[in-house]
C-alpha positions as semicolon CSV with decimal commas, in nm:
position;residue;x (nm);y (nm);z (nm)
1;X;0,477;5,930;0,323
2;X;0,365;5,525;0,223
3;X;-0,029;5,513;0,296
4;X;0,033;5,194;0,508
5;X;-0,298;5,045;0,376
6;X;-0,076;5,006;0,025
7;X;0,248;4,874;0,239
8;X;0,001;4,650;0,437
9;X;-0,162;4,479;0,070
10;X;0,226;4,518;-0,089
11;X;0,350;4,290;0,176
12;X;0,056;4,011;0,174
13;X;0,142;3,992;-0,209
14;X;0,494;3,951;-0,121
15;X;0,459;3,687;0,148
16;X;0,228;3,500;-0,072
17;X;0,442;3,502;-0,372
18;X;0,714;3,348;-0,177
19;X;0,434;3,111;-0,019
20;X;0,365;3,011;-0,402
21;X;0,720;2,965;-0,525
22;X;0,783;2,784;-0,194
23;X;0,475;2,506;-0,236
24;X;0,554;2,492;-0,599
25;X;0,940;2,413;-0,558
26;X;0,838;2,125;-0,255
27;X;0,561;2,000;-0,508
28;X;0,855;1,979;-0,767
29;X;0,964;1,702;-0,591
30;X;0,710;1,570;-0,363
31;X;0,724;1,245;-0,537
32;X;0,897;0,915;-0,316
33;X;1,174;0,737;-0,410
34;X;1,164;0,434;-0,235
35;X;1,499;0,205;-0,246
36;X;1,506;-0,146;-0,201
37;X;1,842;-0,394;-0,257
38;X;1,992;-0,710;-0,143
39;X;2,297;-0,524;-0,106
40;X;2,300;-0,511;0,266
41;X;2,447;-0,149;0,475
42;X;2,819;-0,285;0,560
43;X;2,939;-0,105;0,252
44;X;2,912;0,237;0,076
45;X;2,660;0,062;-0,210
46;X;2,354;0,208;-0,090
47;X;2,506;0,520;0,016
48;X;2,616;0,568;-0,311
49;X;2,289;0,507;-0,483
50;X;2,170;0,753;-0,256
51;X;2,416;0,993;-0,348
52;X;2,354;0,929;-0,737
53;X;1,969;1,019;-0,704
54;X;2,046;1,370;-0,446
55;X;2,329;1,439;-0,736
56;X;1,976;1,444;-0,932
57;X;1,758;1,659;-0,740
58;X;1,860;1,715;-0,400
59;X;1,534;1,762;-0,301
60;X;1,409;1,452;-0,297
61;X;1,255;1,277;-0,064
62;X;1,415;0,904;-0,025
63;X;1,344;0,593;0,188
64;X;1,515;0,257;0,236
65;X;1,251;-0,029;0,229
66;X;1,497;-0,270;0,304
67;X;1,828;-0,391;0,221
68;X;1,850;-0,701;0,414
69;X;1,703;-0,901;0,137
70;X;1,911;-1,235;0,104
71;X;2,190;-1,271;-0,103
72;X;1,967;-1,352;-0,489
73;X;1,669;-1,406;-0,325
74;X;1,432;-1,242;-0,624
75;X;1,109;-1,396;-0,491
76;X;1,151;-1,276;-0,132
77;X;1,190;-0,909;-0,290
78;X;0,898;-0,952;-0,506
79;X;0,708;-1,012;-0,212
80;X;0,852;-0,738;0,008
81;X;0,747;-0,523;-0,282
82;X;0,392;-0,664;-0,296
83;X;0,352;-0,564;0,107
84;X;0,461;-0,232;0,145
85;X;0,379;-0,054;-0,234
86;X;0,038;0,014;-0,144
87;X;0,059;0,187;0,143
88;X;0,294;0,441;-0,081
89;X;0,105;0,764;-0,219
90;X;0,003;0,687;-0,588
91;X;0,317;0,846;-0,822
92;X;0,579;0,660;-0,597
93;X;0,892;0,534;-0,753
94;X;1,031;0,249;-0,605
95;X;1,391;0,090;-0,740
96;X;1,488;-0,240;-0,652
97;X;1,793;-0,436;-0,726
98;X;1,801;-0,819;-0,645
99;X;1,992;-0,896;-0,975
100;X;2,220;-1,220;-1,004
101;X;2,239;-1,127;-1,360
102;X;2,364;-0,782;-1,400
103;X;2,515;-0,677;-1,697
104;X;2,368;-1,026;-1,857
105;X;2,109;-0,974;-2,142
106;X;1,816;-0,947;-1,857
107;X;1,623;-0,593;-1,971
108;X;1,673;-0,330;-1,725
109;X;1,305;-0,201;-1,735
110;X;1,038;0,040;-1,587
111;X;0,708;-0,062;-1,500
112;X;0,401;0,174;-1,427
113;X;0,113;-0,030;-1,264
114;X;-0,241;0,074;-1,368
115;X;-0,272;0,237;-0,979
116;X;-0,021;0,486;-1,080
117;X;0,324;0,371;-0,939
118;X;0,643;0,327;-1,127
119;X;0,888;0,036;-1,030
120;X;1,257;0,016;-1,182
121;X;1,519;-0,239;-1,162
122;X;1,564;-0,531;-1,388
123;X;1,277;-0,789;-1,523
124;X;1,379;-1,127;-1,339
125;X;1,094;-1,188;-1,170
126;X;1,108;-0,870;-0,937
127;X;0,784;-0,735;-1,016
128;X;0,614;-1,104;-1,084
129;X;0,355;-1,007;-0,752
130;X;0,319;-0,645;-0,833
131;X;0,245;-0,748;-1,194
132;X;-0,077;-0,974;-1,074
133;X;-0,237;-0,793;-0,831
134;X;-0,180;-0,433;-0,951
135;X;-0,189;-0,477;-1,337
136;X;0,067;-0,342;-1,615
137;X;-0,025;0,011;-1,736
138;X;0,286;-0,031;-1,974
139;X;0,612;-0,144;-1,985
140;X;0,914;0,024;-2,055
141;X;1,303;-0,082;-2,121
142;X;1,540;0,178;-1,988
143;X;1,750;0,373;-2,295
144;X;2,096;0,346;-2,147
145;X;2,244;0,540;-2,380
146;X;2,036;0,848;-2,257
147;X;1,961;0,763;-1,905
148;X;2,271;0,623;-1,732
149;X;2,502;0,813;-1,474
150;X;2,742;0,992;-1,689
151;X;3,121;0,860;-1,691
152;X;2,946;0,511;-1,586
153;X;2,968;0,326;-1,964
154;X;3,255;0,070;-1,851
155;X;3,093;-0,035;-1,550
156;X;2,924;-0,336;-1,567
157;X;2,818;-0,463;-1,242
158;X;2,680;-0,177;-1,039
159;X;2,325;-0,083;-1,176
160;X;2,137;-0,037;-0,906
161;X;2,412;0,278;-0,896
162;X;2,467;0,395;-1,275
163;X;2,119;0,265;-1,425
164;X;1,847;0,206;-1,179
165;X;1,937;0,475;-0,908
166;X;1,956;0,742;-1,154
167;X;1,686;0,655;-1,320
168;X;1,438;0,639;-1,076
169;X;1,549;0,950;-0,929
170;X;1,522;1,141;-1,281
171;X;1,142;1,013;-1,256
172;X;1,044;1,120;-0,948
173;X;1,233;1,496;-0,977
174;X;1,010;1,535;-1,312
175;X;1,356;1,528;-1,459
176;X;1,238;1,295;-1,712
177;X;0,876;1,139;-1,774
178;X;0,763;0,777;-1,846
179;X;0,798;0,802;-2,224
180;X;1,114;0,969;-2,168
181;X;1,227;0,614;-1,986
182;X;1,299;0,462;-2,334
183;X;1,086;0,203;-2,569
184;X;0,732;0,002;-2,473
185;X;0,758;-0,344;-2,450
186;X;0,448;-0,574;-2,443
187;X;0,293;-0,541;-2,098
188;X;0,257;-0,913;-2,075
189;X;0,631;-0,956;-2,155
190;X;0,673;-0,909;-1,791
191;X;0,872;-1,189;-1,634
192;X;0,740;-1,399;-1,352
193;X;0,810;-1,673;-1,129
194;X;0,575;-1,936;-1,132
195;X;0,451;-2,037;-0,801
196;X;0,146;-2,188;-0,633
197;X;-0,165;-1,996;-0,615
198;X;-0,382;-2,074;-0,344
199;X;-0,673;-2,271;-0,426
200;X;-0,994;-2,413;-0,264
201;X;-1,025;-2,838;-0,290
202;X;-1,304;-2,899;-0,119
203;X;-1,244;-2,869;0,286
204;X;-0,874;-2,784;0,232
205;X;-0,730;-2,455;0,077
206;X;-0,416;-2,501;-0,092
207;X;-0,099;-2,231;-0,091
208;X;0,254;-2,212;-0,035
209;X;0,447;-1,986;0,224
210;X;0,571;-1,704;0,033
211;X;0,771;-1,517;0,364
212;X;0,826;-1,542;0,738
213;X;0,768;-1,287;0,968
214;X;1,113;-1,276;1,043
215;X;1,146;-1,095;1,383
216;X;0,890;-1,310;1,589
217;X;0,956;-1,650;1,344
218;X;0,547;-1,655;1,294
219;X;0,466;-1,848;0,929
220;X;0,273;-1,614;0,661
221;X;0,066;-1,810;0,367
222;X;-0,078;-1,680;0,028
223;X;-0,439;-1,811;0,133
224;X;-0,627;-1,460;0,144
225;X;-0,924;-1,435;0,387
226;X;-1,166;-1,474;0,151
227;X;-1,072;-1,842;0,069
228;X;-1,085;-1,881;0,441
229;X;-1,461;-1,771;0,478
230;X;-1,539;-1,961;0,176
231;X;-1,489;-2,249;0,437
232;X;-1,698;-2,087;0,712
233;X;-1,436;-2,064;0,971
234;X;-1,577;-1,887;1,298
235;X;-1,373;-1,760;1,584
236;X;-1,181;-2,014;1,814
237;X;-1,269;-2,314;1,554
238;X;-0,983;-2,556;1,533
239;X;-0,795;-2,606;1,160
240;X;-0,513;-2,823;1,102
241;X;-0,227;-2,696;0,928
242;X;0,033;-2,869;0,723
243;X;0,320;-2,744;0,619
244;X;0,516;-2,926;0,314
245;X;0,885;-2,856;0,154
246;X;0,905;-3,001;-0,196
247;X;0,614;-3,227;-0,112
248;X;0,773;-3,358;0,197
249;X;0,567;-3,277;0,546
250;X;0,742;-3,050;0,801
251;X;0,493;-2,997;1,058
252;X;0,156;-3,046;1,120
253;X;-0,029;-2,883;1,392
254;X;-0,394;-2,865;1,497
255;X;-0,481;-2,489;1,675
256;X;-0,780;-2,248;1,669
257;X;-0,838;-1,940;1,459
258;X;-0,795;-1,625;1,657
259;X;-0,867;-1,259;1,638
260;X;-0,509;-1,198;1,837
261;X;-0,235;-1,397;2,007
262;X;-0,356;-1,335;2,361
263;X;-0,629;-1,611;2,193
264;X;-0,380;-1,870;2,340
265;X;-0,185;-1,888;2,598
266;X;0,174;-1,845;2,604
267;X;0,342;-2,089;2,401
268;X;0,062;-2,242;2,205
269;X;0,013;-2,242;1,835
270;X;-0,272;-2,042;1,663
271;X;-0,406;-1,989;1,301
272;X;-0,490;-1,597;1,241
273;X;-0,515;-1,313;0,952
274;X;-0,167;-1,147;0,911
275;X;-0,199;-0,795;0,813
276;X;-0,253;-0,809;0,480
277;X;-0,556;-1,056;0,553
278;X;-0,381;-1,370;0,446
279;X;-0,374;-1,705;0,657
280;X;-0,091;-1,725;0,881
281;X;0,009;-1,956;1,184
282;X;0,224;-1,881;1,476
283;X;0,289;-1,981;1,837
284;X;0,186;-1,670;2,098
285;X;0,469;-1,532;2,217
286;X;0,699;-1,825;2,053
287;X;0,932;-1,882;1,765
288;X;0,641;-2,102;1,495
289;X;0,934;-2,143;1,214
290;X;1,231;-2,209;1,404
291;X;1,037;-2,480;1,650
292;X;0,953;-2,655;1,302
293;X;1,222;-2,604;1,067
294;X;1,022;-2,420;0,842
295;X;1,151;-2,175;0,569
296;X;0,943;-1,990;0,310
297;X;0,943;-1,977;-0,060
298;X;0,770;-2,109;-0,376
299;X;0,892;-2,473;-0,250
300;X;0,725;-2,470;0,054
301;X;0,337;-2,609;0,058
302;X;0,084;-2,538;0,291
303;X;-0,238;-2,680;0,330
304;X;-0,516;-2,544;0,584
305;X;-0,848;-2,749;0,629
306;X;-1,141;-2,703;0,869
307;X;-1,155;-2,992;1,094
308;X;-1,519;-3,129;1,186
309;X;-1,566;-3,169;1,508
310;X;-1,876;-3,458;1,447
């Protein structure tokens, strides 16, 4: 007969084995993969890239940031990129494909910022935002000839699938590491789209609007909060606003800076801090863009200035 003091100890060091080899396979790949396209859900694209990176590992854990992007629009995806990564656990991968010129000579790349997240897709201008406010750890180009989808050599216009997909799926199953990506390129080789940088002259702070808040039509600006206080602005005080397309005005509105919407009342226009702290303008409970005619990109100027009451 078992003592059951030895079957009672035997069966903890069971259950905890199997404890062990269960964390350790989740841990294997704990890592996001975070997809991101212009590719829209009407067809089986994105469904295949997800396919591609479970044919990888099919543990993986993967999550759509968007795929309504607009049709080429590389800046809007740069910014969509520069909103959400940070909230993402350090390690993420994230692949995006906005890329007009696949299968031209633009490098198909991988770049690790100095916070610890990787970002694949090709170097058009993608990662121009991520680039500046995260920094380049390094830079790699993507060996094709060792990490593409096997059987995929004579396609030519589906990367996000046979390259990018794959590849970022390899990274975050451990399949592969970094190094493993393919050769460094110089870290400052990164390519970027120039754009307007919001800047302080005098009582007016200079930017451009770099999105819309698409759902409730309220105008976002580059001008962090910290160019704002450099003007002093207290609670309810009343800025003027301008709003410019390729130095042309498009609206100009007068309205105080508020906390929250309810500031205002219905249907009145207010200046507040969007949730990543930047300057933005919007009309509570109201459409701000679509009353003015406004869009967003590196085209379209904004100027906010305090306006003195005296």
């Amino acid at each position: 007969m078992k003592d059951p003091m030895i079957i009672k100890k035997m069966s903890k060091l069971v259950a905890g084995a199997c404890l062990g080899a269960l964390l350790l396979s989740n841990a294997q790949a704990a890592t996001p993969l975070v997809l991101m396209t212009d590719f829209g859900t009407a067809d089986g694209a994105v469904s295949a890239m997800h396919g591609v990176a479970y044919g990888v590992d099919p543990k993986l854990t993967i999550s759509d940031l968007t795929h309504q992007i607009p049709d080429y629009d590389i800046w809007l995806g740069a910014y969509r990129l520069y909103q959400t990564a940070n909230y993402w656990p350090e390690g993420t991968v994230f692949v995006s494909v906005i890329d007009p010129g696949v299968g031209t000579a633009r490098k198909s790349v991988v770049l690790k910022t100095k916070n610890g997240r990787y970002f694949v897709g090709p170097d058009n201008g993608l990662f121009t935002l991520i680039a500046e406010r995260d920094g380049v750890a390094e830079l790699r180009e993507i060996d094709e000839k060792v990490n593409r989808l096997a059987g995929s050599a004579e396609s030519y216009t589906f990367h996000g699938r046979d390259v990018y997909a794959y590849v970022g799926a390899r990274l975050a199953s451990g399949a592969i590491s970094f190094e493993q990506v393919g050769p460094v390129l110089p870290s400052e080789s990164v390519v970027k789209i120039a754009y307007q940088h919001a800047v302080r002259d005098g009582n007016t702070i200079r930017g451009i609007v770099p999105v819309l808040d698409v759902k409730y039509g309220n105008v976002w600006t580059n001008i962090p909060k910290a160019l704002l206080d450099e003007l002093q602005v207290k609670l309810h005080d009343p800025l003027q606003v301008r709003i410019l397309h390729k130095g042309k005005q498009v609206a100009k509105v007068t309205a105080p800076f508020e906390h929250t919407f309810g500031g205002v009342a219905k249907g009145k226009p207010l200046v507040y801090l969007n949730s990543l702290l930047d300057v933005a303008v919007a009309i509570s409970q109201g459409d701000f863009a679509a009353k003015h005619h406004i869009e967003s990109g590196v085209d379209w100027e904004v100027e906010v200035s305090k306006v003195n009451n005296k």
